[in-house]
ZALOLO-775095 format. One record per atom (N, C-alpha, C): y, x, z; atom name; residue in one letter. Coordinates in pm, whole numbers. Example, Ala and Ser with C-alpha at 12.3 -4.5 7.8 and 13.67 -1.06 7.14 Angstrom:
ATOM      v      u      w atom res
ATOM   -569   1319    780    N   A
ATOM   -450   1230    780   CA   A
ATOM   -330   1320    780    C   A
ATOM   -225   1285    708    N   S
ATOM   -106   1367    714   CA   S
ATOM      3   1290    787    C   S
END
This chain:
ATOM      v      u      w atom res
ATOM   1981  -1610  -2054    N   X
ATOM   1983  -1613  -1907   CA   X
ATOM   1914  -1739  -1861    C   X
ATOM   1864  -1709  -1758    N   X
ATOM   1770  -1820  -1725   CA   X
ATOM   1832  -1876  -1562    C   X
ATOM   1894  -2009  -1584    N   X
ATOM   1949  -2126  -1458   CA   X
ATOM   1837  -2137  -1384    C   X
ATOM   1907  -2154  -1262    N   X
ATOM   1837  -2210  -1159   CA   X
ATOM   1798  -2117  -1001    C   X
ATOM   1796  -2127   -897    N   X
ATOM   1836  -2073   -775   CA   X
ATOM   1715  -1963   -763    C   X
ATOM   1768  -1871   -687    N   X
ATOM   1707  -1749   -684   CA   X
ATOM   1706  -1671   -539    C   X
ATOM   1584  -1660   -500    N   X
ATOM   1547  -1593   -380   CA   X
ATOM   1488  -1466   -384    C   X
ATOM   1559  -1355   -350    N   X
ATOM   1510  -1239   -365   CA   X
ATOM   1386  -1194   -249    C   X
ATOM   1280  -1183   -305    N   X
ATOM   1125  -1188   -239   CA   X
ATOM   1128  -1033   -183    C   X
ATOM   1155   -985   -229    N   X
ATOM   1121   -782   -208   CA   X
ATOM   1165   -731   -351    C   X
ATOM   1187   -572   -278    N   X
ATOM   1234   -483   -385   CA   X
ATOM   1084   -369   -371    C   X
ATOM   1014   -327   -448    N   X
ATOM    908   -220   -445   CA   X
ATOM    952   -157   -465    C   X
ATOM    887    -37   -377    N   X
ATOM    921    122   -412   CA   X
ATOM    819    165   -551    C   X
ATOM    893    260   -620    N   X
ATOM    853    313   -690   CA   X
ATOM    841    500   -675    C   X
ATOM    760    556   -751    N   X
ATOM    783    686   -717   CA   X
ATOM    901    793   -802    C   X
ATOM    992    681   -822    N   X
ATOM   1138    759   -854   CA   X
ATOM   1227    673   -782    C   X
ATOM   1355    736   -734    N   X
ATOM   1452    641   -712   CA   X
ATOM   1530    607   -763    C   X
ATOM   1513    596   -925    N   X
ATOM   1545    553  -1019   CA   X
ATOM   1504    453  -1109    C   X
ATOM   1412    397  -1078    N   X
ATOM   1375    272  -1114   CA   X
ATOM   1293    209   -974    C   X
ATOM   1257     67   -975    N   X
ATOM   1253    -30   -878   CA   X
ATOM   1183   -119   -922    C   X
ATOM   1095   -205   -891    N   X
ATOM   1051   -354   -930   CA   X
ATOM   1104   -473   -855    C   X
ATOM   1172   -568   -886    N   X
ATOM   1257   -633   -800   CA   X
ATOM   1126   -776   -785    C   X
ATOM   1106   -847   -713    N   X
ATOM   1018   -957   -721   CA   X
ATOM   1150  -1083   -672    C   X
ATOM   1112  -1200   -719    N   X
ATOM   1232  -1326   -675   CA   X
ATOM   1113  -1443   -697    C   X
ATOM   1207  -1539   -625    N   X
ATOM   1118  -1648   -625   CA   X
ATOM   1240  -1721   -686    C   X
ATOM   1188  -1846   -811    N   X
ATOM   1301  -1880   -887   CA   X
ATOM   1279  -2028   -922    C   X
ATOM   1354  -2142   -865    N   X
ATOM   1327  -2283   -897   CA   X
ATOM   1431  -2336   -967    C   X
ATOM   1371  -2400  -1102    N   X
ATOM   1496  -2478  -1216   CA   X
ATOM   1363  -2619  -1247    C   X
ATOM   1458  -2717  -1201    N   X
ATOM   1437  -2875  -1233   CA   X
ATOM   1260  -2891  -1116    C   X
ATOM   1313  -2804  -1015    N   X
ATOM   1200  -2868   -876   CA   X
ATOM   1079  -2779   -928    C   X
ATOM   1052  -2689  -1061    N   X
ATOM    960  -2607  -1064   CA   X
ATOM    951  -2450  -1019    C   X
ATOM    872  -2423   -942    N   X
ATOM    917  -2287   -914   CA   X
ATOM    800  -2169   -942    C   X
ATOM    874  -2077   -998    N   X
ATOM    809  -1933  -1069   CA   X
ATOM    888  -1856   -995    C   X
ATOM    771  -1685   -998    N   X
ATOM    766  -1601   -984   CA   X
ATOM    779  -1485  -1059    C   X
ATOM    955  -1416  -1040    N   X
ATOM   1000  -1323  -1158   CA   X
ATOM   1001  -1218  -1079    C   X
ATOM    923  -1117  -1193    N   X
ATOM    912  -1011  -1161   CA   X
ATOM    994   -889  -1271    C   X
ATOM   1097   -836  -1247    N   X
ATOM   1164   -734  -1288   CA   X
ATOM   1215   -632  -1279    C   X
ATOM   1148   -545  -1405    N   X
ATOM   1151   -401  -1394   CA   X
ATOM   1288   -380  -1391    C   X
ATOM   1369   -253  -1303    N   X
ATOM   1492   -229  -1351   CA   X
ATOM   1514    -86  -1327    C   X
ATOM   1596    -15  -1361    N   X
ATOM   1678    113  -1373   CA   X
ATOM   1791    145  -1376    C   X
ATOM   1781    290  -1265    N   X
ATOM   1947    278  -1252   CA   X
ATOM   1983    344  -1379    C   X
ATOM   2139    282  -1357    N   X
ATOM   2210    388  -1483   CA   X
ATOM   2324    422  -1421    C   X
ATOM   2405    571  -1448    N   X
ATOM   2528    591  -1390   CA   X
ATOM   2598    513  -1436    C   X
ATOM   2704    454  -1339    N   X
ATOM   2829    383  -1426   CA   X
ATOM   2811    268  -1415    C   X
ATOM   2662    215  -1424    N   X
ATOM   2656     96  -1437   CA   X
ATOM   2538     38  -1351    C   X
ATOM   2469     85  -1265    N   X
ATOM   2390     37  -1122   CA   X
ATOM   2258     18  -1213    C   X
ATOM   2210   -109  -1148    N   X
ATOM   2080   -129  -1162   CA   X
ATOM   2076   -273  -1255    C   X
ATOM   1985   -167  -1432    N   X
ATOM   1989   -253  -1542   CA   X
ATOM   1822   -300  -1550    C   X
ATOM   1781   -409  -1555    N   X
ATOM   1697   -521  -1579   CA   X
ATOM   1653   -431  -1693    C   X
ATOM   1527   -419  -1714    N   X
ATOM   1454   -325  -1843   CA   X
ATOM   1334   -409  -1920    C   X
ATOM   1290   -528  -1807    N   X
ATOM   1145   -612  -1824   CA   X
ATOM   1145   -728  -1750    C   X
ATOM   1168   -854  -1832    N   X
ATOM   1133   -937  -1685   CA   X
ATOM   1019  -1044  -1736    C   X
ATOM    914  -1070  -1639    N   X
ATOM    793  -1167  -1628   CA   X
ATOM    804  -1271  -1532    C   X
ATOM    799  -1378  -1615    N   X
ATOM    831  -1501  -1497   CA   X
ATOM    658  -1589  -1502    C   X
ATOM    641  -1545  -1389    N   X
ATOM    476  -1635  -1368   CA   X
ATOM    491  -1783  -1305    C   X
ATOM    425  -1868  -1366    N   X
ATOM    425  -2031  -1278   CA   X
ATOM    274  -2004  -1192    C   X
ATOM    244  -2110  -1107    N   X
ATOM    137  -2132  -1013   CA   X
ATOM     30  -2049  -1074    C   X
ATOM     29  -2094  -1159    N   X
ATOM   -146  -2085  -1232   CA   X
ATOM   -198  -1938  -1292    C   X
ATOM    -62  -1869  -1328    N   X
ATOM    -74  -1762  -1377   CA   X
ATOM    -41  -1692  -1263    C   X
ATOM     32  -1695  -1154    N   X
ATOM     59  -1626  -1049   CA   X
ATOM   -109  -1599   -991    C   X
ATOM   -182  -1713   -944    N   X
ATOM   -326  -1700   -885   CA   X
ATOM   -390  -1583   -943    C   X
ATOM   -440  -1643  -1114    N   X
ATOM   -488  -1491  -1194   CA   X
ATOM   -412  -1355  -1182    C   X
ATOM   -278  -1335  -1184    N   X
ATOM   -243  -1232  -1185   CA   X
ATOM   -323  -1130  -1034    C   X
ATOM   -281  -1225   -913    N   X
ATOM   -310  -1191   -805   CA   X
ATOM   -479  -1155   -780    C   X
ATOM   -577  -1226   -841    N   X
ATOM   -707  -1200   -884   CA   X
ATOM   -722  -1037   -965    C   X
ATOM   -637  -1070  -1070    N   X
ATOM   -616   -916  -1101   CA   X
ATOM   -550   -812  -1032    C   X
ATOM   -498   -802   -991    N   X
ATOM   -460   -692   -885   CA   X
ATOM   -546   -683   -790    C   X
ATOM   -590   -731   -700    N   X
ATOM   -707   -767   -621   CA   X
ATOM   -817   -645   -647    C   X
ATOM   -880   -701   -735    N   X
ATOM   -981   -622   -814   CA   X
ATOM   -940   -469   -872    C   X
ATOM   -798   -488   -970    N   X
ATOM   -729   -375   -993   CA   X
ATOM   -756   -251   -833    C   X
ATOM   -685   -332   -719    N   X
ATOM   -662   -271   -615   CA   X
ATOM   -768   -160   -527    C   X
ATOM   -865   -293   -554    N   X
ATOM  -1013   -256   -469   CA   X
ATOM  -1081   -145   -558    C   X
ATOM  -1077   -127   -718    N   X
ATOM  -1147    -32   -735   CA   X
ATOM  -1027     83   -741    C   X
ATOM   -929    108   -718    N   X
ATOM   -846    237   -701   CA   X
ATOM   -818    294   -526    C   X
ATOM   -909    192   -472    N   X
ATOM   -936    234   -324   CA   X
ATOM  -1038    304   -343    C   X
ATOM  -1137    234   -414    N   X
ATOM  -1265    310   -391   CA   X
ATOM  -1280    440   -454    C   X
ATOM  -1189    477   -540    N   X
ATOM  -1205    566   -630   CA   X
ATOM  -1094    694   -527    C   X
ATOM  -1032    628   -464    N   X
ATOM   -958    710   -372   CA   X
ATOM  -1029    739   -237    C   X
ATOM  -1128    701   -184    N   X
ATOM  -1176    687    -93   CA   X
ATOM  -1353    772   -128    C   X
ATOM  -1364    778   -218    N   X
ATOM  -1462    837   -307   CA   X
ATOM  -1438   1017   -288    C   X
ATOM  -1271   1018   -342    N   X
ATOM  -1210   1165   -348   CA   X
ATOM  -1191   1208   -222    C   X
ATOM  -1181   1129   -104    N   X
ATOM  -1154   1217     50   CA   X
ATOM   -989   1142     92    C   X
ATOM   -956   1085    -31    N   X
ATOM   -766   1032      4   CA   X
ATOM   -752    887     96    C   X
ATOM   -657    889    155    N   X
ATOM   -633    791    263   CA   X
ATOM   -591    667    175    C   X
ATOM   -649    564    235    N   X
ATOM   -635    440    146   CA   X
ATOM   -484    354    249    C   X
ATOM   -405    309    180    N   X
ATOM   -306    239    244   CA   X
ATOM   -327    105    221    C   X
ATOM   -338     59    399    N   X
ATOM   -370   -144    374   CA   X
ATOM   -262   -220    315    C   X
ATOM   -321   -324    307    N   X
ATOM   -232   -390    189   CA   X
ATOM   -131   -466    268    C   X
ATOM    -52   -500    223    N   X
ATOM    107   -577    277   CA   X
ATOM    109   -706    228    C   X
ATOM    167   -776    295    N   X
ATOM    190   -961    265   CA   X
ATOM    310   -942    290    C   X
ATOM    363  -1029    170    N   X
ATOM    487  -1032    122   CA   X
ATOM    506  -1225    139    C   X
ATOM    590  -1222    248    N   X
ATOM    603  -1356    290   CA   X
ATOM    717  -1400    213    C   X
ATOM    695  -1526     85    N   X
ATOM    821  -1607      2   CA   X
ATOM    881  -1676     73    C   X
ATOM   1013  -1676     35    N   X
ATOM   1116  -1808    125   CA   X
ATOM   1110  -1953     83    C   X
ATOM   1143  -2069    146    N   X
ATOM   1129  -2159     63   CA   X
ATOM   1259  -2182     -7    C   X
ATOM   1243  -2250   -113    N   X
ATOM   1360  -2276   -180   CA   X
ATOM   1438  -2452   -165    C   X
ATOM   1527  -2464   -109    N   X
ATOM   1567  -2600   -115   CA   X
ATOM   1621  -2646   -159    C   X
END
Protein backbone atom coordinates (compact mmCIF):
# COMPACT_ATOMS: atom_id res chain seq x y z
CA UNK A 1 0.00 0.00 0.00
CA UNK A 2 1.23 3.14 -0.89
CA UNK A 3 1.05 6.41 2.10
CA UNK A 4 0.31 9.57 1.46
CA UNK A 5 -2.92 11.94 0.70
CA UNK A 6 -5.19 11.31 -2.03
CA UNK A 7 -7.44 13.38 -4.25
CA UNK A 8 -9.84 11.73 -6.30
CA UNK A 9 -9.39 13.53 -9.95
CA UNK A 10 -12.38 11.65 -11.96
CA UNK A 11 -13.87 8.34 -12.39
CA UNK A 12 -14.03 7.36 -16.51
CA UNK A 13 -16.65 5.79 -18.07
CA UNK A 14 -16.06 2.73 -19.52
CA UNK A 15 -18.21 0.74 -21.95
CA UNK A 16 -19.34 -1.72 -19.18
CA UNK A 17 -20.63 -0.82 -15.90
CA UNK A 18 -18.57 -3.07 -14.58
CA UNK A 19 -15.36 -1.89 -14.68
CA UNK A 20 -14.17 1.93 -14.32
CA UNK A 21 -10.79 3.77 -14.50
CA UNK A 22 -10.45 5.73 -11.37
CA UNK A 23 -7.70 8.73 -11.90
CA UNK A 24 -6.27 10.46 -8.24
CA UNK A 25 -3.87 12.86 -7.67
CA UNK A 26 -1.44 11.48 -4.89
CA UNK A 27 1.32 13.45 -2.70
CA UNK A 28 3.89 11.46 -0.20
CA UNK A 29 6.99 13.57 1.23
CA UNK A 30 5.79 17.05 -0.96
CA UNK A 31 6.05 14.82 -4.28
CA UNK A 32 3.11 14.46 -6.25
CA UNK A 33 2.00 11.64 -8.88
CA UNK A 34 -0.64 10.69 -10.89
CA UNK A 35 -2.49 7.19 -10.17
CA UNK A 36 -4.28 5.76 -12.45
CA UNK A 37 -6.48 2.59 -11.58
CA UNK A 38 -8.12 0.02 -13.29
CA UNK A 39 -10.94 -1.48 -11.16
CA UNK A 40 -13.95 -3.97 -11.19
CA UNK A 41 -16.91 -4.60 -9.68
CA UNK A 42 -17.36 -7.75 -7.86
CA UNK A 43 -20.62 -8.94 -6.10
CA UNK A 44 -20.16 -8.96 -2.45
CA UNK A 45 -17.41 -7.06 -2.56
CA UNK A 46 -17.79 -3.49 -4.67
CA UNK A 47 -15.14 -2.09 -6.56
CA UNK A 48 -11.65 -4.25 -6.66
CA UNK A 49 -8.39 -2.33 -7.90
CA UNK A 50 -7.20 -4.82 -10.91
CA UNK A 51 -4.07 -2.32 -12.22
CA UNK A 52 -2.58 0.55 -10.77
CA UNK A 53 0.05 3.14 -12.62
CA UNK A 54 1.45 5.86 -10.70
CA UNK A 55 3.05 8.57 -13.17
CA UNK A 56 5.47 11.53 -11.71
CA UNK A 57 5.77 14.98 -13.79
CA UNK A 58 7.88 13.74 -16.44
CA UNK A 59 6.21 10.68 -17.35
CA UNK A 60 2.78 12.24 -16.92
CA UNK A 61 3.88 14.99 -19.96
CA UNK A 62 4.91 11.85 -22.33
CA UNK A 63 2.06 9.89 -21.46
CA UNK A 64 -0.20 12.91 -22.32
CA UNK A 65 1.93 13.40 -25.73
CA UNK A 66 0.87 9.91 -26.27
CA UNK A 67 -2.60 10.04 -26.05
CA UNK A 68 -2.64 13.23 -27.90
CA UNK A 69 -1.40 11.67 -30.96
CA UNK A 70 -3.08 8.24 -29.92
CA UNK A 71 -6.31 10.55 -29.93
CA UNK A 72 -5.86 12.60 -33.10
CA UNK A 73 -5.30 9.65 -35.29
CA UNK A 74 -8.59 7.68 -33.99
CA UNK A 75 -10.45 10.98 -34.85
CA UNK A 76 -9.25 10.94 -38.07
CA UNK A 77 -9.86 7.50 -38.75
CA UNK A 78 -13.39 8.14 -37.35
CA UNK A 79 -14.01 11.10 -39.21
CA UNK A 80 -12.62 9.37 -42.37
CA UNK A 81 -15.68 6.62 -41.77
CA UNK A 82 -18.62 9.40 -41.62
CA UNK A 83 -18.64 8.94 -37.33
CA UNK A 84 -19.03 11.93 -35.05
CA UNK A 85 -15.89 12.84 -33.33
CA UNK A 86 -16.40 13.80 -29.50
CA UNK A 87 -14.24 17.04 -28.23
CA UNK A 88 -12.00 16.47 -25.78
CA UNK A 89 -12.59 17.24 -21.93
CA UNK A 90 -10.18 18.94 -19.33
CA UNK A 91 -10.03 17.35 -16.36
CA UNK A 92 -9.25 20.10 -13.80
CA UNK A 93 -6.67 18.51 -10.61
CA UNK A 94 -7.19 19.74 -7.08
CA UNK A 95 -4.43 21.07 -5.25
CA UNK A 96 -3.11 19.10 -2.61
CA UNK A 97 -2.08 20.77 0.77
Amino acid sequence: MHSGRNATVQILKTPTDDTRIEVYLESQDGAAQVVLRYATWTEGLGWCSQKTIRLDGDQLDDLHRALTVARHRINVQRAEKGQAVEPAQVIRLPTLA
